[in-house]
N, CA, C and O of each residue as an XYZ file, in Angstrom:
548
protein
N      91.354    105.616    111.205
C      90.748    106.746    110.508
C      91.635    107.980    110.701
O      92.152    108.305    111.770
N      91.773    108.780    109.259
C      92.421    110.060    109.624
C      91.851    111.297    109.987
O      90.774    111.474    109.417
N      92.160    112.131    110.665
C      91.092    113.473    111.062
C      91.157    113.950    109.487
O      92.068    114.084    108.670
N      89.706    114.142    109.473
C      89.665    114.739    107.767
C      90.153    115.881    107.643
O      90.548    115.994    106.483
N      90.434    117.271    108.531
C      91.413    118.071    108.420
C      92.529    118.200    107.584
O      92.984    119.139    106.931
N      92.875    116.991    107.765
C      94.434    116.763    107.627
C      94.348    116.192    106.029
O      95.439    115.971    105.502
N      93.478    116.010    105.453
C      93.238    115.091    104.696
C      92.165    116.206    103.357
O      91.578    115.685    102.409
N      92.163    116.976    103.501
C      91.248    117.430    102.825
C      92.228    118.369    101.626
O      91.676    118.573    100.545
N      93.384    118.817    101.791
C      94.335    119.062    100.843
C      94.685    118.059     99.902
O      94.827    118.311     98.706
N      94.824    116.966    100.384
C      95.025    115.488     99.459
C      93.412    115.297     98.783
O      93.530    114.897     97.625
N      92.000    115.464     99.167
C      91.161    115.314     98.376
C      91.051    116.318     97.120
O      90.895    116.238     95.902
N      91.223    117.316     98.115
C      90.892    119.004     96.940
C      92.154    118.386     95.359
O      91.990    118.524     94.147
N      93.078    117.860     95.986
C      93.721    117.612     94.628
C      92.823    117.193     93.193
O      92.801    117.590     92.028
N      92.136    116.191     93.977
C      90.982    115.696     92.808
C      89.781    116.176     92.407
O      89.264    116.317     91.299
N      89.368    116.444     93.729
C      88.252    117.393     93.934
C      88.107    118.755     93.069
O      87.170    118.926     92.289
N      88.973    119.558     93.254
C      89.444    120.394     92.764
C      89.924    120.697     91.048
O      90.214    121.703     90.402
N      89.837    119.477     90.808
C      89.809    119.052     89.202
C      88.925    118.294     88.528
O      89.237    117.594     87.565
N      87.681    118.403     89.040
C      86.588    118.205     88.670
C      86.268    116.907     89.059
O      85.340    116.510     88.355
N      86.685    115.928     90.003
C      86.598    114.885     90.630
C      85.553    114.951     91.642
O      85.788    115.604     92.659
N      84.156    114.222     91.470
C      83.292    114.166     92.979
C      83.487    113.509     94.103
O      83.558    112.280     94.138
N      83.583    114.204     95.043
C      83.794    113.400     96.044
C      82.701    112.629     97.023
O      81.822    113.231     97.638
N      82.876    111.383     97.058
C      81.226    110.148     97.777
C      81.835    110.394     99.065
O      83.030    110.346     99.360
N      81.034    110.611     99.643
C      80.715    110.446    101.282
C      80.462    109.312    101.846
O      81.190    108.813    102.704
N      79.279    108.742    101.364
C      78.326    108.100    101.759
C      78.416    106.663    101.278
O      79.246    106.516    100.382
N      77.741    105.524    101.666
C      77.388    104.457    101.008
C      76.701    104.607    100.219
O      76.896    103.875     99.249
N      75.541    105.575    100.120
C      73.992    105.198     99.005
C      74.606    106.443     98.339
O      73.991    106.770     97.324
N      75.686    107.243     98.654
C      76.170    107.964     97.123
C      77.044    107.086     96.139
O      77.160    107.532     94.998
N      77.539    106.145     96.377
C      78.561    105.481     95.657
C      77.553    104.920     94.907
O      77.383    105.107     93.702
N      76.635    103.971     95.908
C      75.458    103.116     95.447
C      74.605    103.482     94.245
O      74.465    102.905     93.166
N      74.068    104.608     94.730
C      73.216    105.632     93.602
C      74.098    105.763     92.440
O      73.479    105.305     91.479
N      75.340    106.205     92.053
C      76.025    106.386     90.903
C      76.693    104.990     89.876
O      76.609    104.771     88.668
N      77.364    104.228     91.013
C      77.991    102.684     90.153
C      76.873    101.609     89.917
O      76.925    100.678     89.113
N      75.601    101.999     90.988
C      74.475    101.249     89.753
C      73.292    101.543     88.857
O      72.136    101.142     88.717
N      74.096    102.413     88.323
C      73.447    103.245     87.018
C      73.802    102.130     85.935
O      74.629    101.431     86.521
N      73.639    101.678     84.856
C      73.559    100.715     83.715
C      73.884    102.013     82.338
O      74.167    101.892     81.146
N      73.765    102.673     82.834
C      74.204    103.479     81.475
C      75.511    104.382     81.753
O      75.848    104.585     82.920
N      76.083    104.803     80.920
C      77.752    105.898     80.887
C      78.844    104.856     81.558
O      78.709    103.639     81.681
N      79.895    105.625     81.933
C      80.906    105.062     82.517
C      81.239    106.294     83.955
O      81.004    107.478     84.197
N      81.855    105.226     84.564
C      82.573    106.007     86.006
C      83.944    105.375     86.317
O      84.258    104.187     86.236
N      84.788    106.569     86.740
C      86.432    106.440     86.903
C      86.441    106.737     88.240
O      86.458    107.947     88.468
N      86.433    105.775     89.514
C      86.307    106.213     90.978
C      88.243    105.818     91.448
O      88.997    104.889     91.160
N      88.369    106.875     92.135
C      89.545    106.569     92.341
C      89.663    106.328     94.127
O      89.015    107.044     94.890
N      90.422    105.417     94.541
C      90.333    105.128     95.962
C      91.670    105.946     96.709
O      92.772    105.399     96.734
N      91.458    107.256     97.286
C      92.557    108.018     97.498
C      93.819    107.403     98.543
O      94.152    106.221     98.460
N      94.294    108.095     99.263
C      95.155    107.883    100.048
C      96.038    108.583    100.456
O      96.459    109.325     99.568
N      96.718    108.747    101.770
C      97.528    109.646    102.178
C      98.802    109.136    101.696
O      99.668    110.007    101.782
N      99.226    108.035    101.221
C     100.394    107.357    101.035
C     101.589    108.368    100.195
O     101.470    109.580    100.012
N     102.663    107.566     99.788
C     103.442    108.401     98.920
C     102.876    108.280     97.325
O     102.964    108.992     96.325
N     102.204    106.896     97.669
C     102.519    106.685     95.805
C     100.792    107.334     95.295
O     100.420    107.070     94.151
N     100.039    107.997     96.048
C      98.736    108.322     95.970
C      99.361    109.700     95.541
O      99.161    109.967     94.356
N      99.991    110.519     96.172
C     100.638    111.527     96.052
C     101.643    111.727     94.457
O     101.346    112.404     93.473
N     102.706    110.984     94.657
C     103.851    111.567     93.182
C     102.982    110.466     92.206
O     103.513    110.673     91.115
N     101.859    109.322     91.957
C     101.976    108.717     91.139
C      99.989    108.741     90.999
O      99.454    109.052     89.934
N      99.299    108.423     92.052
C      98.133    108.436     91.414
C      97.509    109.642     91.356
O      97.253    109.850     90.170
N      97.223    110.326     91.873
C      96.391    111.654     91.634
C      97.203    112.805     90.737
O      96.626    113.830     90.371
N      98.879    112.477     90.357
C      99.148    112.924     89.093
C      98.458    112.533     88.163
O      97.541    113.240     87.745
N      98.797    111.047     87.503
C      98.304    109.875     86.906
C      96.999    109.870     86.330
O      96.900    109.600     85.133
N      95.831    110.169     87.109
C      94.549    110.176     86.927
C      94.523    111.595     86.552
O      94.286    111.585     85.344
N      94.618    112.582     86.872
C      94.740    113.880     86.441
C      95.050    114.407     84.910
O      94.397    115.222     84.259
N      96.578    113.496     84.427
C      96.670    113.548     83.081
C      95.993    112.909     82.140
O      95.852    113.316     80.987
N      95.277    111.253     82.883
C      94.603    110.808     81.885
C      92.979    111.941     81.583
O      92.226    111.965     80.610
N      92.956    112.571     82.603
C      91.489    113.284     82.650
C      91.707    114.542     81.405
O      90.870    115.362     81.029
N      92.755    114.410     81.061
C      93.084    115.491     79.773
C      92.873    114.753     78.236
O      93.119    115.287     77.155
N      92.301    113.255     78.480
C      92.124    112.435     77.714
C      91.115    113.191     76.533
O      90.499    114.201     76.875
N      90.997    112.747     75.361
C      89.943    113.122     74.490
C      88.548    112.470     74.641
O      87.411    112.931     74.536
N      88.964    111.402     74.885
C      87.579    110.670     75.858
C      87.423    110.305     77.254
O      88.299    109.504     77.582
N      86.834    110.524     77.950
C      86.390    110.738     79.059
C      85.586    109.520     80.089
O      84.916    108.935     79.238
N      85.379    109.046     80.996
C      84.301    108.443     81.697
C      83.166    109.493     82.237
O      83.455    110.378     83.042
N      81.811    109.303     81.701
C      80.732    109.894     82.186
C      80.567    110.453     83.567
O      79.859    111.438     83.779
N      81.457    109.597     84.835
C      81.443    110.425     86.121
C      83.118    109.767     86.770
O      83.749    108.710     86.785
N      83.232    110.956     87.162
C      84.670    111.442     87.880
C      84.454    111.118     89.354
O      83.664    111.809     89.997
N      85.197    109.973     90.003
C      84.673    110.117     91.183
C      85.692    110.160     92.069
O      86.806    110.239     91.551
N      85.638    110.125     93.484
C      86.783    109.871     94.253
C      86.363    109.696     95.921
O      85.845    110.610     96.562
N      86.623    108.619     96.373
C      86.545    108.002     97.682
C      88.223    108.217     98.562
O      89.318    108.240     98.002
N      87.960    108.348    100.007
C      89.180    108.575    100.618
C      89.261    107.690    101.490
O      88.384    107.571    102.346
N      90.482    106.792    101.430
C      90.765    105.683    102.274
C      91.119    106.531    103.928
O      91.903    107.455    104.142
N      90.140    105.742    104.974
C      90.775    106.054    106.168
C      89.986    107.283    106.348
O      90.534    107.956    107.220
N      89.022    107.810    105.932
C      88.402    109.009    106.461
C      86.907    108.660    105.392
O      85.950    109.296    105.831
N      86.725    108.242    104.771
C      84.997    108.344    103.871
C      84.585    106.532    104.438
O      84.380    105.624    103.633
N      84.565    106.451    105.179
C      85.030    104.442    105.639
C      83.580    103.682    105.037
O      83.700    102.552    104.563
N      82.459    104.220    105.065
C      81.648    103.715    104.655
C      81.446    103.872    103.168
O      80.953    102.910    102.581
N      81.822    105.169    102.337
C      81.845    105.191    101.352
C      83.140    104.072    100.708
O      83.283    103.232     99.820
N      83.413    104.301    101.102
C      84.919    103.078    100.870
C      84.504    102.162    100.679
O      84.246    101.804     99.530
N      84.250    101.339    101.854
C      83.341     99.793    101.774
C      82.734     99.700    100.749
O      83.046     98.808     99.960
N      82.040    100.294    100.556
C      81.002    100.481     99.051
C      81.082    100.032     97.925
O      80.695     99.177     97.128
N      82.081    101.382     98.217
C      83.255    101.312     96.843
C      83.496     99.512     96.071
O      83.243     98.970     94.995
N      84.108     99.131     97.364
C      85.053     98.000     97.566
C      84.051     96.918     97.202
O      84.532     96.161     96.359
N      83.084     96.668     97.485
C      81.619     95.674     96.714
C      81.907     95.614     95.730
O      82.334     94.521     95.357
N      81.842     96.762     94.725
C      81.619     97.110     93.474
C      82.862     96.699     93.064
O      82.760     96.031     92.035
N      83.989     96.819     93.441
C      85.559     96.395     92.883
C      85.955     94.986     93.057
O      87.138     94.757     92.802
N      85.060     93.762     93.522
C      85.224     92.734     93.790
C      85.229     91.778     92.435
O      84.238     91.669     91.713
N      86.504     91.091     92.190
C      86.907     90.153     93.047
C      88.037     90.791     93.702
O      88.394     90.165     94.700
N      88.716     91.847     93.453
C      89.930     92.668     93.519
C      89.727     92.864     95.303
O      88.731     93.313     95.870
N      90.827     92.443     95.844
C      91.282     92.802     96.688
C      91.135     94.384     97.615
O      91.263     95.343     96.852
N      90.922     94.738     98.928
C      90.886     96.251     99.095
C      92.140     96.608     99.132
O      92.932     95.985     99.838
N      92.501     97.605     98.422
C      93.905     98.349     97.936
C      93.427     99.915     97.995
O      92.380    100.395     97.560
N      94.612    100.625     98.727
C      94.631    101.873     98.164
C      95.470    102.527     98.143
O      95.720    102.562     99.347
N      96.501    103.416     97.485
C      95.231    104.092     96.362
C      94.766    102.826     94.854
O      95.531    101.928     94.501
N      93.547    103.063     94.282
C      93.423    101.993     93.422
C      92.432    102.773     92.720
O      91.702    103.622     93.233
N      92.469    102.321     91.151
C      91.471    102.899     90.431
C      90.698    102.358     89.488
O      91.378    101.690     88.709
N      89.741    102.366     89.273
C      88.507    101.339     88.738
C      87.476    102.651     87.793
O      87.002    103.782     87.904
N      87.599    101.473     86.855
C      86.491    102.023     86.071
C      85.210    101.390     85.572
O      85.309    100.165     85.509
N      84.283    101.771     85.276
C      82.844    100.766     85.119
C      82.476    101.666     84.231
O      82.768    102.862     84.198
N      81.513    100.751     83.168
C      80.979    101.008     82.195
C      79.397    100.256     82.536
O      79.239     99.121     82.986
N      78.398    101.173     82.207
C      77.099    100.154     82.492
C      76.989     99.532     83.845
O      76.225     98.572     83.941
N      77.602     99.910     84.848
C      77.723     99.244     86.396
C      78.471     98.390     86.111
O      78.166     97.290     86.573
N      79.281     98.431     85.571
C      80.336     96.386     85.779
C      81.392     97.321     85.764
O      81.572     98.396     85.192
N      82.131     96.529     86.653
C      83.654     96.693     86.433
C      84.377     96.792     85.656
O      84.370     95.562     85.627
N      85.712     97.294     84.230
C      85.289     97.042     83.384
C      87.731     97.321     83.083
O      88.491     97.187     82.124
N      87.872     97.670     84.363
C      89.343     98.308     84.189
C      89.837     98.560     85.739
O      89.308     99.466     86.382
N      90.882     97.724     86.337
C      91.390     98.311     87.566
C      93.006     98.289     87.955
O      93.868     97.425     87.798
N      93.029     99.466     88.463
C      94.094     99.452     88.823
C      94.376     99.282     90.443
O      93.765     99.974     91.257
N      95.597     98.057     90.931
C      95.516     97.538     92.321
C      96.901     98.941     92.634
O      97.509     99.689     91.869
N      96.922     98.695     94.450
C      98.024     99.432     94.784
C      99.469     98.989     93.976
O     100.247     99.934     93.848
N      99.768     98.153     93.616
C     101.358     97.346     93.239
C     100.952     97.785     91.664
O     101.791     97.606     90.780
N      99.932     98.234     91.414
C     100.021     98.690     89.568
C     100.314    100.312     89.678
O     100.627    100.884     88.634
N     100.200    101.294     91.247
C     100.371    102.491     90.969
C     101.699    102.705     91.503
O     102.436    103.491     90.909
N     102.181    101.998     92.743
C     103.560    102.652     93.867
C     104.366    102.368     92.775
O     105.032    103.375     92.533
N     104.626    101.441     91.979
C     105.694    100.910     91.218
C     106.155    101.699     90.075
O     107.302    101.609     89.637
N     105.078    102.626     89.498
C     104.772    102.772     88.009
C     105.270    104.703     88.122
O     105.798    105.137     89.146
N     105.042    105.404     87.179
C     105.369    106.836     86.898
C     104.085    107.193     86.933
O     103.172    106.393     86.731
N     103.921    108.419     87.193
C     102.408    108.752     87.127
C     101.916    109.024     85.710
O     100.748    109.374     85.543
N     102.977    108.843     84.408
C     102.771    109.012     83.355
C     102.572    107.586     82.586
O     102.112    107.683     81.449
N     102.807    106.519     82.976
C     102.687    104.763     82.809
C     101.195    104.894     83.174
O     100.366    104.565     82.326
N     100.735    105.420     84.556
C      99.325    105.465     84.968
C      98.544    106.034     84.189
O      97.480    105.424     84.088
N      98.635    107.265     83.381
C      97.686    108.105     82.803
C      97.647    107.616     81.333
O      96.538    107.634     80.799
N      98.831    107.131     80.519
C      98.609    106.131     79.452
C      98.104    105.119     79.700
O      97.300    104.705     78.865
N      98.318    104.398     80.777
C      97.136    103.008     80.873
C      95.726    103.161     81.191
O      94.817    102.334     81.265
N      95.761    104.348     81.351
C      94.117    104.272     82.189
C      93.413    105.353     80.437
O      92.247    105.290     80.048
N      94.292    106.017     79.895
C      93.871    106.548     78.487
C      93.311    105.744     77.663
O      92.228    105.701     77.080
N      94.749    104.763     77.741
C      93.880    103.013     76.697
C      92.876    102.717     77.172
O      92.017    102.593     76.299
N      92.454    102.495     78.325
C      91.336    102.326     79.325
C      90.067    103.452     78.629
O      89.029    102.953     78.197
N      90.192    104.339     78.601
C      89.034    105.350     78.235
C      88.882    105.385     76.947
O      87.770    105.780     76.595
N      89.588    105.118     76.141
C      89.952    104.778     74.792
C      88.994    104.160     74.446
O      88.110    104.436     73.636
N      89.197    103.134     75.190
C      88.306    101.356     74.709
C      87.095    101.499     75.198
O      86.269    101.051     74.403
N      86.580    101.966     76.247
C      85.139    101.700     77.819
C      84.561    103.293     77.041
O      83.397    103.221     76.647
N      85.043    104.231     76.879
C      83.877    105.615     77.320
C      83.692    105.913     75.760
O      82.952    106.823     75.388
């Protein structure tokens, strides 16, 4: 676990752009099993590629013309129970982070693993996850 101190400049990135941030288990719970809208939860991270590639990435797609109904964001290594949570709901997928998932109606519906963000531009990310909002919201 990281001291959230240290860690709270890397949330505000998202946070800070209209991204909610889950704490909790029964906040994740309460929102991804809703059956109606869509949700874009992103699984943060202190890493490099969370930094130059996903929380750019997700940021530009959020300039999208269509949207997911809730903006969310979990922090690997400091929200641990909200995480877990998370990670139910993202199954069969592997725990990865940073990683980003989207649900429509509570189902899973679009994800992105760690090896689809370290690799990619944060502008590959925000067009794939656009087609993504395109199609789901």
């Amino acid at each position: 676990m990281y001291p959230e101190h240290l860690t709270i400049p890397m949330e505000k990135d998202l946070t800070d752009y209209g991204f909610q941030g889950l704490k909790s288990a029964e906040a994740v719970s309460d929102i991804l099993n809703k059956k109606e809208g869509t949700a874009l939860l992103v699984v943060n991270s202190v890493c490099g590629c969370a930094a130059g590639n996903c929380r750019p990435g997700v940021k530009m797609a959020a300039q999208n013309e269509k949207l997911p109904t809730n903006m969310l964001t979990v922090f690997a290594g400091v929200d641990k129970d909200a995480v877990n949570k998370a990670r139910e709901f993202m199954l069969p997928y592997p725990a990865s982070s940073p990683s980003i998932a989207l649900f429509k109606e509570g189902k899973l519906v679009h994800f992105l693993e760690r090896h689809h963000i370290e690799g990619n531009t944060a502008e590959t990310i925000a067009a794939n996850l656009k087609m993504a909002f395109d199609k789901f919201c």
